[in-house]
VOLOBA-322583 format. One record per residue (C-alpha): residue in three letters; residue number from 1; x, y, z. Coordinates in steps of 0.05 Angstrom, whole numbers, always signed. Example, Ala and Ser with C-alpha at 12.3 -4.5 7.8 and 13.67 -1.06 7.14 Angstrom:
! VOLOBA-322583
residuo,num,px,py,pz
ALA,1,+246,-90,+156
SER,2,+273,-21,+143
! end
This chain:
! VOLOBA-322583
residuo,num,px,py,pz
UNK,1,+0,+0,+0
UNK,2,+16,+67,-14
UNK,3,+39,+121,+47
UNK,4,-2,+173,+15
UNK,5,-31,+208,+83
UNK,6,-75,+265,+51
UNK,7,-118,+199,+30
UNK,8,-118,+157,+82
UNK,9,-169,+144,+130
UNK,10,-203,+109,+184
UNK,11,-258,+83,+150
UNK,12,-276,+82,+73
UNK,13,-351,+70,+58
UNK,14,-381,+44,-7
UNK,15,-448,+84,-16
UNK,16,-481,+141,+5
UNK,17,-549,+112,+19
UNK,18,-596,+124,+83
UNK,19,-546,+69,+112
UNK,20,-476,+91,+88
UNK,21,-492,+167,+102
UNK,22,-519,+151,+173
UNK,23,-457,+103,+190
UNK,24,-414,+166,+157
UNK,25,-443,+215,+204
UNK,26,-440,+181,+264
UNK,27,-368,+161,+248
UNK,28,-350,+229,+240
UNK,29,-389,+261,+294
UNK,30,-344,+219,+338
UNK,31,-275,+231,+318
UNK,32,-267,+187,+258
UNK,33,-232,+205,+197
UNK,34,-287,+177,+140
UNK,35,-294,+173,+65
UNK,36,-352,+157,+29
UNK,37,-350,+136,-36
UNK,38,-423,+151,-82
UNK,39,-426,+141,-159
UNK,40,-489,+177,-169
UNK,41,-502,+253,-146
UNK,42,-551,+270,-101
UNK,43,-610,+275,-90
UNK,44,-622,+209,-125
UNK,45,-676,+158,-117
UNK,46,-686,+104,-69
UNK,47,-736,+65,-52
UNK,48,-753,+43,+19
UNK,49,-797,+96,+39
UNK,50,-847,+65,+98
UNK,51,-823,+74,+164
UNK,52,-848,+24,+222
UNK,53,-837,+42,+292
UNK,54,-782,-6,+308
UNK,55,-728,+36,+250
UNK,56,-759,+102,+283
UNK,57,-743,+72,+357
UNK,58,-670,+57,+334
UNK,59,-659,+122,+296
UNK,60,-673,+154,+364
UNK,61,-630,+111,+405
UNK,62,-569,+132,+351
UNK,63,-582,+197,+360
UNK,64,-580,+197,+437
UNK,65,-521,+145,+438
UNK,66,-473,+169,+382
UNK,67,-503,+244,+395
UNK,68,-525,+245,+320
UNK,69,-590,+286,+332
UNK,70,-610,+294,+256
UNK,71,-617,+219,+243
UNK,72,-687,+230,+301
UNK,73,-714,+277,+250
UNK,74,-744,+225,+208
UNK,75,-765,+187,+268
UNK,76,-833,+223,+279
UNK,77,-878,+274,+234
UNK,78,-857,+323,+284
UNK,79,-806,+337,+259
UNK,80,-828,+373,+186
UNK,81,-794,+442,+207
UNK,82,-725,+410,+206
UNK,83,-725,+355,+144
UNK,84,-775,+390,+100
UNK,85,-844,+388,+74
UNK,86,-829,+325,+14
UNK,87,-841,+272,+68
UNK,88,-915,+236,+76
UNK,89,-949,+219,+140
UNK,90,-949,+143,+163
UNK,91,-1013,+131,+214
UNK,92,-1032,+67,+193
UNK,93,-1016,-1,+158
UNK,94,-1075,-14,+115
UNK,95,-1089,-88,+75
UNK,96,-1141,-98,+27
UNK,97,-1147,-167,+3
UNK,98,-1164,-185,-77
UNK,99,-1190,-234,-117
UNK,100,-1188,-233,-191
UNK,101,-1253,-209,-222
UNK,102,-1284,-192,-168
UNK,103,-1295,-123,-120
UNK,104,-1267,-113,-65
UNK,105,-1300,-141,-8
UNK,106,-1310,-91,+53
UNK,107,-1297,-151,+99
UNK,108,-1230,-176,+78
UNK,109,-1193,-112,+105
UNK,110,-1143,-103,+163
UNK,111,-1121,-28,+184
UNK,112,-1063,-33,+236
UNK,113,-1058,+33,+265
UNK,114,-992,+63,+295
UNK,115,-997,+96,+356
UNK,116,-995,+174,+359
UNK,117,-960,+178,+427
UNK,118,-915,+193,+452
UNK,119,-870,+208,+390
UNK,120,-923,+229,+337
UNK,121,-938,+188,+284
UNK,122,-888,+150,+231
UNK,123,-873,+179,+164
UNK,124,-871,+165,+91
UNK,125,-796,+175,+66
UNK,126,-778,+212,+5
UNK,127,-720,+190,+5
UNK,128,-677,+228,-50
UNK,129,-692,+282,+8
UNK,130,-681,+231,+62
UNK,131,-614,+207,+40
UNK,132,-584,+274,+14
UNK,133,-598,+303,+78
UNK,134,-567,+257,+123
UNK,135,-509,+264,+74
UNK,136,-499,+335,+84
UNK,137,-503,+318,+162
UNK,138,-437,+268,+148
UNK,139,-405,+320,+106
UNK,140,-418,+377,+166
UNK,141,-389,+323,+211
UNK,142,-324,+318,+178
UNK,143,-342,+266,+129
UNK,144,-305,+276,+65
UNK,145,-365,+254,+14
UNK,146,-341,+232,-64
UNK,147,-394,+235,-106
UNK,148,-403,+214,-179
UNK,149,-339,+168,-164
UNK,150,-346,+93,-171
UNK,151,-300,+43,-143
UNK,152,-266,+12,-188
UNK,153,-226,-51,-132
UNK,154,-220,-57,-70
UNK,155,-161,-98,-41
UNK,156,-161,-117,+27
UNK,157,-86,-132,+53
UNK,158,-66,-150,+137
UNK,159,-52,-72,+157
UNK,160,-102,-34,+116
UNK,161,-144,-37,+50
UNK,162,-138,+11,-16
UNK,163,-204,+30,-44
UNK,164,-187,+44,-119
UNK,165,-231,+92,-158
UNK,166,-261,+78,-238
UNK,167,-205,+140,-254
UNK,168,-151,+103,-217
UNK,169,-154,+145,-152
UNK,170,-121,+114,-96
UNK,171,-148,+114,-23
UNK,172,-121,+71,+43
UNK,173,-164,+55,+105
UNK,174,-163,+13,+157
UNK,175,-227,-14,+155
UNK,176,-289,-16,+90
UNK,177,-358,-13,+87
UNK,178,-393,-37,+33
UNK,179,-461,+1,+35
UNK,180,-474,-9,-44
UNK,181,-534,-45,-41
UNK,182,-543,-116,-78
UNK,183,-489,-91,-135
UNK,184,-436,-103,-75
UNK,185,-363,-103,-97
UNK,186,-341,-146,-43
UNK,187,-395,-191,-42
UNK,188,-379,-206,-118
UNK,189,-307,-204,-112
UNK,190,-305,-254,-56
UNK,191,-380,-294,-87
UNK,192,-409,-289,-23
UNK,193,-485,-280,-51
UNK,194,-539,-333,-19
UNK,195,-596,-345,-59
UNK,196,-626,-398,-19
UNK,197,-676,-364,+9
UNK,198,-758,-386,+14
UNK,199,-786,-313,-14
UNK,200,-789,-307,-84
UNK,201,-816,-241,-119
UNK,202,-808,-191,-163
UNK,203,-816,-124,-175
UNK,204,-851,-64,-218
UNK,205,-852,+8,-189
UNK,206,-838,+79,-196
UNK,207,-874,+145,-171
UNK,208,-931,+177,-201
UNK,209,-989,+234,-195
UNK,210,-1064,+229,-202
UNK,211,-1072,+173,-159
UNK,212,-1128,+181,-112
UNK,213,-1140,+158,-41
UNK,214,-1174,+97,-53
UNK,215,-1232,+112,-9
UNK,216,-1251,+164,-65
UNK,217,-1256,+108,-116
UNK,218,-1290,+47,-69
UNK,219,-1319,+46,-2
UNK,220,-1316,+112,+50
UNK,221,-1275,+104,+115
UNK,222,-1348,+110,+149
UNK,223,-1365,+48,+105
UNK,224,-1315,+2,+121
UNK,225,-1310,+25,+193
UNK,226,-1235,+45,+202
UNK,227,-1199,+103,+244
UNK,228,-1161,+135,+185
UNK,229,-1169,+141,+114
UNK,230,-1134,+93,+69
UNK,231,-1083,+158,+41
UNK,232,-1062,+168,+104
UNK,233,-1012,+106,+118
UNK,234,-989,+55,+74
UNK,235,-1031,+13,+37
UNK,236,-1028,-55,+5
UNK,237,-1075,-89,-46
UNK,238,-1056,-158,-26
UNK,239,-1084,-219,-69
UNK,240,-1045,-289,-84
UNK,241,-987,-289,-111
UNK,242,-963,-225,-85
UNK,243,-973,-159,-75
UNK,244,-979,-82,-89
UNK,245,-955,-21,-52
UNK,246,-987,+56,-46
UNK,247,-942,+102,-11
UNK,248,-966,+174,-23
UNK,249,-920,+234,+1
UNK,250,-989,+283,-2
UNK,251,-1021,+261,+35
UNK,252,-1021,+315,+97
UNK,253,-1029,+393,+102
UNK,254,-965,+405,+99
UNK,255,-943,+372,+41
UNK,256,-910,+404,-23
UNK,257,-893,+339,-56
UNK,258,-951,+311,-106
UNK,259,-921,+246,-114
UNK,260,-936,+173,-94
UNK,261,-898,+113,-92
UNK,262,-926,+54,-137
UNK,263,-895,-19,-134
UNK,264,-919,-83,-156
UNK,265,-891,-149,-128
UNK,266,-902,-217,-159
UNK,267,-884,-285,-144
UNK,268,-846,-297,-214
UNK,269,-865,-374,-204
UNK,270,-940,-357,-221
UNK,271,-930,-292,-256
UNK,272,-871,-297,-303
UNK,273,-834,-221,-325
UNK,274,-875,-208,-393
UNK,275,-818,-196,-433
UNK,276,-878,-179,-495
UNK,277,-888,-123,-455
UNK,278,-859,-57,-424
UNK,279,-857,-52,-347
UNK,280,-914,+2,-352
UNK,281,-944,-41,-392
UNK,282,-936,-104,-347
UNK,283,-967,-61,-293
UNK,284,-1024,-35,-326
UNK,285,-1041,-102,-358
UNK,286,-1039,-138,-286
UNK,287,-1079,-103,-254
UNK,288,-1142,-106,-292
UNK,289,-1146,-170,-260
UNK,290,-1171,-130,-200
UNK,291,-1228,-78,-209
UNK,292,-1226,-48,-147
UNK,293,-1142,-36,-157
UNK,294,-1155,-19,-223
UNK,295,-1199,+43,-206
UNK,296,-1147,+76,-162
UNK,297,-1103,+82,-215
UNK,298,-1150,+100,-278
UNK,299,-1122,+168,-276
UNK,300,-1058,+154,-242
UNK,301,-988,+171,-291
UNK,302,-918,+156,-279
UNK,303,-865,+212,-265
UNK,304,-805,+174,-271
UNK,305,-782,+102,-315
UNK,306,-821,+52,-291
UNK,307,-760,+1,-256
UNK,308,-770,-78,-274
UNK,309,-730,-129,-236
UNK,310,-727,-195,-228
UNK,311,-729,-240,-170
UNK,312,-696,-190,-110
UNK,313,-682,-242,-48
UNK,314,-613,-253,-36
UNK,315,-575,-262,+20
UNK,316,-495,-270,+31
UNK,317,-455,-333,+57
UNK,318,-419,-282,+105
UNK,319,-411,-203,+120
UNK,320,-351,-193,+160
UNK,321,-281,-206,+141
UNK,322,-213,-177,+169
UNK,323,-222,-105,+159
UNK,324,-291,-97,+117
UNK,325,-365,-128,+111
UNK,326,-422,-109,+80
UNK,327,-487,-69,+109
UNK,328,-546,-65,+95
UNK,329,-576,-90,+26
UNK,330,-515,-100,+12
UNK,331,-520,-161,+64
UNK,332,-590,-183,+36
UNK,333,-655,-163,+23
UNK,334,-719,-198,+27
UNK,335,-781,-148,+0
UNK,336,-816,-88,+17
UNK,337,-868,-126,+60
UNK,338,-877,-95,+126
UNK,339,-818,-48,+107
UNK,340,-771,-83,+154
UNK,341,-709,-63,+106
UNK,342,-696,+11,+139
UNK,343,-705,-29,+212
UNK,344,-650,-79,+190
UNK,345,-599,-22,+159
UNK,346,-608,+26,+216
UNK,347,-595,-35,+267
UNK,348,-539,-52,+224
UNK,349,-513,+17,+229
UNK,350,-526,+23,+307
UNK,351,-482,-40,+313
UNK,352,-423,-27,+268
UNK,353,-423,+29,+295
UNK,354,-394,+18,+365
UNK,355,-359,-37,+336
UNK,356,-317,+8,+292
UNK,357,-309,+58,+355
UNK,358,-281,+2,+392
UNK,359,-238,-24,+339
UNK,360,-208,+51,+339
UNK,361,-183,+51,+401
UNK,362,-156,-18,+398
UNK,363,-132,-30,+336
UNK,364,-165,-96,+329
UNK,365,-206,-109,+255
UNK,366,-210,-177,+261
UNK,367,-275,-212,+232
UNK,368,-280,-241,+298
UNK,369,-292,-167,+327
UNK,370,-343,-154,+273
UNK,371,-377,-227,+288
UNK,372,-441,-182,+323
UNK,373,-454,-151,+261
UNK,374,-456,-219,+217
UNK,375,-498,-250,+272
UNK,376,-553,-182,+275
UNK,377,-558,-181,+198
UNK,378,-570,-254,+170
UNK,379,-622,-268,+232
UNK,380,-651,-202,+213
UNK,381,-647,-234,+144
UNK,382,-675,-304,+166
UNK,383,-729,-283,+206
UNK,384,-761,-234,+149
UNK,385,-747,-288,+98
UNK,386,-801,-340,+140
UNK,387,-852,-284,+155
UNK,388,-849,-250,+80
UNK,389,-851,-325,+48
UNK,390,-917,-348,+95
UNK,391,-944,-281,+90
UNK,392,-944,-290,+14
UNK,393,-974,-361,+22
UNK,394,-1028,-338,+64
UNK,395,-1046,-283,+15
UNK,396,-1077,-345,-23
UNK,397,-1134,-350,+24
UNK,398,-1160,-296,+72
UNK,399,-1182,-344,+123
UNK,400,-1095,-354,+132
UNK,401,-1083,-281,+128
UNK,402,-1126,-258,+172
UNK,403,-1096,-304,+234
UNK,404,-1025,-305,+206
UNK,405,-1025,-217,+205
UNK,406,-1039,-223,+287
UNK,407,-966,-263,+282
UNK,408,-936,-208,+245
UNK,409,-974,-147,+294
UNK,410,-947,-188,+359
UNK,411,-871,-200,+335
UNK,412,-868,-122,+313
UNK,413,-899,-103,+382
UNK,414,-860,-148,+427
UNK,415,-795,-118,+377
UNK,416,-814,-53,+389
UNK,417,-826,-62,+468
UNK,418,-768,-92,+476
UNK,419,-722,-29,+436
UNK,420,-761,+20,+477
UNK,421,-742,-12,+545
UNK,422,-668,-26,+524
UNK,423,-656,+50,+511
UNK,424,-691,+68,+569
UNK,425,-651,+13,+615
UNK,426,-579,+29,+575
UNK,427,-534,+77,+608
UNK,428,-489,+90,+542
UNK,429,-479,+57,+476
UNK,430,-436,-4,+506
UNK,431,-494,-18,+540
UNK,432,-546,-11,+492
UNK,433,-506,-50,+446
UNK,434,-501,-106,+494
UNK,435,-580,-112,+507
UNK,436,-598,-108,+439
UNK,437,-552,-180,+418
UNK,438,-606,-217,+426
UNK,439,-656,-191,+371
UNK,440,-678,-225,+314
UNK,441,-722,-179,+272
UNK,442,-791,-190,+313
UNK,443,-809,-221,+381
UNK,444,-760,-174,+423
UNK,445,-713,-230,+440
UNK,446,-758,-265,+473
UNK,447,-757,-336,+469
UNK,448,-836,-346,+484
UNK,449,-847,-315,+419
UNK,450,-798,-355,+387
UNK,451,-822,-416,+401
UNK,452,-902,-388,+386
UNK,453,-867,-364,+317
UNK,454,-841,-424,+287
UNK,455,-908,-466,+306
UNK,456,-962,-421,+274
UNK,457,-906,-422,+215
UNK,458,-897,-502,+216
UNK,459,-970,-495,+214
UNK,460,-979,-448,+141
UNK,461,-914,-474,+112
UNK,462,-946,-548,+111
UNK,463,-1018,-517,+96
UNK,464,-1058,-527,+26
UNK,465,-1088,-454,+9
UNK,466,-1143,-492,-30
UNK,467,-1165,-551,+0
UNK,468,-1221,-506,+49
UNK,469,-1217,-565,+105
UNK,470,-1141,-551,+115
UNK,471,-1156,-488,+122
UNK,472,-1201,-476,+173
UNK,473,-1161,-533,+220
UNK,474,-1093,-494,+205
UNK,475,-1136,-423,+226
UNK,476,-1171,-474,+291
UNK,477,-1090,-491,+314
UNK,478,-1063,-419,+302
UNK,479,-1122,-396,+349
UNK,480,-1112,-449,+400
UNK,481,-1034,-429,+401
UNK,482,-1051,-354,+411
UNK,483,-1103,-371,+459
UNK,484,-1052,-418,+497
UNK,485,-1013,-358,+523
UNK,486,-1034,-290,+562
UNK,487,-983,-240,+532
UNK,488,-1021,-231,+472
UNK,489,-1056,-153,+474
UNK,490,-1126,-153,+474
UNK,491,-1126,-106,+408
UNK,492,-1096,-165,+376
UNK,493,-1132,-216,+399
UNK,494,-1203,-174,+372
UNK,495,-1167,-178,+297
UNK,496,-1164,-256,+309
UNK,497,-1246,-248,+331
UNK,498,-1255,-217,+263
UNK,499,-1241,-129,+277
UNK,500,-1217,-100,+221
UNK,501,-1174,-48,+256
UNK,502,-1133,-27,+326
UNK,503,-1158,+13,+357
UNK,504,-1138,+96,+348
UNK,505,-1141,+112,+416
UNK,506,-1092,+59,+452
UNK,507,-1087,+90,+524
UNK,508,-1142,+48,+560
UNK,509,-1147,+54,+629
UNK,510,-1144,-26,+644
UNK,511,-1071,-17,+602
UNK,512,-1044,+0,+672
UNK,513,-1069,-58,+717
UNK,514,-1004,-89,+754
UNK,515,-1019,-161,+729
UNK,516,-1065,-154,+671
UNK,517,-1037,-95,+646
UNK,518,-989,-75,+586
UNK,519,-935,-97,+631
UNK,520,-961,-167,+647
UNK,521,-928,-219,+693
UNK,522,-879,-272,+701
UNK,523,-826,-288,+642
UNK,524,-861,-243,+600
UNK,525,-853,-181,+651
UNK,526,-787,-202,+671
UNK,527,-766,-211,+602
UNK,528,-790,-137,+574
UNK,529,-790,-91,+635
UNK,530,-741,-125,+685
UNK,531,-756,-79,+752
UNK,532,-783,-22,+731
UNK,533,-850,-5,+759
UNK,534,-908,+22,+719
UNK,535,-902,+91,+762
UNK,536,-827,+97,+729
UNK,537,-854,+70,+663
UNK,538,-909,+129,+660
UNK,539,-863,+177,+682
UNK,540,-813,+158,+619
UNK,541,-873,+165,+581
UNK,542,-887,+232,+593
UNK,543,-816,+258,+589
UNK,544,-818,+228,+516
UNK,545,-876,+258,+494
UNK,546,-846,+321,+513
UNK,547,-789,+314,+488
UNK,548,-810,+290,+420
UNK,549,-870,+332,+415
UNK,550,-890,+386,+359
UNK,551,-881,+446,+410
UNK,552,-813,+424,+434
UNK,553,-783,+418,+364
UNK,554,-806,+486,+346
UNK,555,-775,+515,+405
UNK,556,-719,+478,+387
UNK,557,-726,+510,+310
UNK,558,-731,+574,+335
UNK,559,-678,+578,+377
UNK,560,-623,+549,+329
UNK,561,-648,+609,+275
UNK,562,-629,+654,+331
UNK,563,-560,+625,+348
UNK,564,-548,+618,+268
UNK,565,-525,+538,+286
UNK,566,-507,+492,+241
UNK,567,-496,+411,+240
UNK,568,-457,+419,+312
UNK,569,-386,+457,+312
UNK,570,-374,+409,+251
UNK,571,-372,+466,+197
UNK,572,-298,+483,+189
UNK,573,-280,+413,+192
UNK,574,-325,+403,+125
UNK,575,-295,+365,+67
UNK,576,-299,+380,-11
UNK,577,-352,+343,-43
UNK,578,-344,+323,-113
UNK,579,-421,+349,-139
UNK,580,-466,+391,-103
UNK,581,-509,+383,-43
UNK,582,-532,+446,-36
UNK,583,-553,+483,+33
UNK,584,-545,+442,+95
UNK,585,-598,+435,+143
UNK,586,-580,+466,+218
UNK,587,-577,+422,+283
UNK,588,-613,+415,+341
UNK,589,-589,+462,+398
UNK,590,-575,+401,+439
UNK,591,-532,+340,+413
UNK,592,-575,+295,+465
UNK,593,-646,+304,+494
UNK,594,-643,+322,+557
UNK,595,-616,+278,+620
UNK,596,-675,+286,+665
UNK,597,-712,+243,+603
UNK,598,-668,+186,+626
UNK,599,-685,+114,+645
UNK,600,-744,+91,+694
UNK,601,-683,+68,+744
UNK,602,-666,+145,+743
UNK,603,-594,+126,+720
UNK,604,-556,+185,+684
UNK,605,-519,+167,+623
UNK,606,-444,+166,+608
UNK,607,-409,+190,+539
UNK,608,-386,+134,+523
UNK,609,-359,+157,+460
UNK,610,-288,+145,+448
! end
């Protein structure tokens, strides 16, 4: 290796993505010396756009642990005054079931609603906004950002690795990232892709205009009985086979952004790529299958190429190596299904992290060090695999869906319980990072769930969709096992009595019982709340909602336009880009919310940044 120093650097990162941009930040805001390495230019499209409470959860907890405050802005619709107006509003996962030739029937729908509090509701991501801003926060913390530059090679020696541009530029690090999504460079040069996966689909999609809520085309909210219109979450027009996405970014007051994200996902075992036809085309044609699907988009017109892929699940035989791995997609990806892929790369993220920060200060790169990450990612990988696959074979018959959903509600509550109790329990990263080994994608950790898991998905993996009798004695034993166990939140158990919604509201007054509470008892309890009492539970409550809430962050706004701040004292330390971001977005007065809004124990927390 060469001893040029003016390019040599701590860590090297392959792609400037939501993941590589967030890693590159936090890096940076902590001493690092960090290159990032983007062939495009932003902004540039990505998709990726739903968030789900367990990625919001974890982009807090980075910006409290790592003091990265901007990547909380896209944790909540709170926070529109800092990340702009392009962003949609996320209140809901909505399901509407299809089959071909037929309307929709009002009784085949499902409307999981997020909670409002304490945080605010979740967001739709526009993410050439999204990513470019989280860019400029790793360029104002001392990230040097190369855009429109390829990598040509990288080769990975004992003491350091060379990152070797498409024009021949040379740069050293001791440690690389590869963030570049399922076109990884060291996945291909070292063949470590995994196809062997149990989802298969592919994908159509793109943004357009002119497509309506779909409540102006079929039934009213009044009619079907639901808390929120269907524009104002995500929606899916689920049928067998597969399934199609609605994401619109206008779908609030605020918005300035007419657009709304469109994707169509097919099990290429029953519906081959028409290679006859364009991907528009493919679309179009598909969907007259479905009447009801087919109304929402009669005056509905792309704004950008439609994209056509084929099958997308992949995985990788390993991530880590001595000195580099891969993150993100760039580890695997299963589908957009419950938009798990954000929760996956921001986890990822949180755990190389610390990793890398330790690795620093001790000099040690070893894939052994790294082992965490490998561990995180491919059961974040495995676990979505089983529940996209079964959720795709349940779409076949409704009866299936409609019990095998309450599997998919309870694994991303017991997830998200379990990430909200860790960060209030952690005193500093080390900690956090400790508690959060055991996770798996859904369940929390918790091996109850687990076990609960793998029967009800014994149970629709040896299940025949058609033959009715099956059926309804797979649907008798999935009830039986939820029934079996007293964990399981009454909201959820009304979907398996046949509601079609959660409820809006989801403080309830018998939430707070001591044994038949939220909290409940025994392993359970002990499991997901350890000590802490309901009285210290509340009281965290509270301080979040403050913290997090509308008023707070305008405060906040307001006061930073006064002081004239920018992304923290990073500005003088700011690197030459190669392209133009434009304007960066100012920081939050403080780099961490405020210590009284600490753990239920009352423990204060420790910098425990290098």
């Amino acid at each position: 290796m060469t001893q040029n120093t003016h390019n040599k650097y701590d860590v090297a990162i392959i792609g400037s993505g939501i993941g590589g941009s967030t890693l590159g930040a936090i890096l940076a805001r902590n001493g690092l010396k960090v290159v990032i390495f983007e062939a495009g230019v932003h902004p540039k499209f990505a998709v990726g756009e739903s968030m789900i409470l367990e990625t919001s959860e974890t982009m807090r907890a980075i910006a409290e642990f790592f003091e990265v405050p901007e990547v909380a802005y896209f944790s909540s619709e709170n926070y529109f005054s800092y990340i702009g107006t392009s962003h949609g509003v996320k209140r809901h996962f909505s399901f509407l079931h299809h089959i071909p030739g037929q309307e929709h029937d009002l009784g085949k729908t499902l409307q999981a609603v997020i909670p409002r509090e304490p945080h605010g509701h979740e967001m739709h991501l526009h993410r050439q906004d999204s990513d470019y801003y989280l860019t400029s926060a790793a360029v104002a913390y001392g990230a040097t950002v190369l855009q429109s530059t390829p990598v040509r090679d990288i080769n990975v020696n004992p003491d350091g690795v060379e990152v070797i541009t498409a024009e021949g530029r040379r740069f050293e690090a001791e440690y690389v990232v590869d963030a570049g999504g399922f076109r990884s460079i060291l996945a291909d040069k070292y063949e470590l892709r995994d196809f062997n996966l149990r989802t298969h689909a592919r994908s159509i999609f793109t943004h357009m205009i002119n497509v309506p809520c779909y409540n102006d085309v079929g039934a009213s909210r009044q009619t079907y009985g639901l808390p929120f219109r269907l524009s104002e979450g995500t929606l899916h027009h689920i049928f067998e086979g597969g399934w199609l996405w609605v994401i619109p970014f206008n779908n609030h007051p605020q918005s300035t952004n007419p657009l709304c994200s469109v994707g169509l996902q097919l099990d290429p075992r029953l519906y081959p790529q028409r290679d006859d036809l364009s991907p528009e085309e493919e679309f179009f044609d598909f969907i007259q299958r479905f009447p009801s699907v087919c109304a929402q988009f009669k005056e509905a017109k792309a704004v950008r190429n439609w994209v056509r892929t084929g099958r997308l699940q992949y995985s990788s035989k390993r991530i880590v190596g001595d000195r580099f791995c891969l993150m993100g997609h760039a580890a695997g990806f299963i589908d957009p299904l419950y938009s798990k892929g954000l929760y996956n790369t921001m986890m990822s993220a949180t755990v190389l992290s610390h990793l890398l920060l330790e690795a620093h200060q001790t000099g040690d790169y070893s894939a052994e060090h790294f082992r965490p990450l490998e561990e995180t990612t491919l059961n974040f990988v495995r676990t979505n695999d089983r529940l996209v696959a079964n959720s795709y074979k349940s779409f076949a018959n409704y009866k299936l869906w409609s019990v095998y959903s309450v599997l998919w509600l309870l694994g991303a509550y017991t997830e998200l319980v379990r990430l909200n109790s860790i960060r209030a329990q952690a005193k500093d990263r080390t900690e956090y990072f400790s508690l959060t080994r055991g996770l798996k994608l859904a369940g929390g950790g918790f091996a109850e769930f687990d076990r609960l898991a793998d029967q009800i998905d014994t149970l629709i993996e040896s299940v025949n969709p058609a033959k009715e009798a099956e059926v309804d004695q797979t649907v008798a034993e999935i009830k039986a096992l939820f029934g079996a166990i007293d964990w399981v939140p009454i909201p959820f158990r009304e979907v398996l009595a046949g509601k079609n919604h959660l409820p809006a509201n989801k403080l309830k007054l018998r939430l707070f019982k001591p044994e038949s509470g939220f909290m409940g008892s025994g392993t359970y309890r002990a499991h997901f709340f350890g000590n802490h009492s309901i009285t210290a539970l509340v009281r965290v409550f509270l301080r979040e909602k403050l913290r997090y809430s509308g008023p707070v962050a305008a405060i906040e706004k307001k006061i930073q336009r006064h002081a004239g701040s920018d992304f923290g004292e990073a500005g003088e330390q700011q690197q030459i880009i190669k392209g133009n971001l434009g304007a960066i977005p100012p920081q939050s007065a403080p780099t961490r919310r405020d210590r009284e809004c600490q753990s239920a124990c009352g423990q204060s927390r420790s910098n425990a940044g290098p």
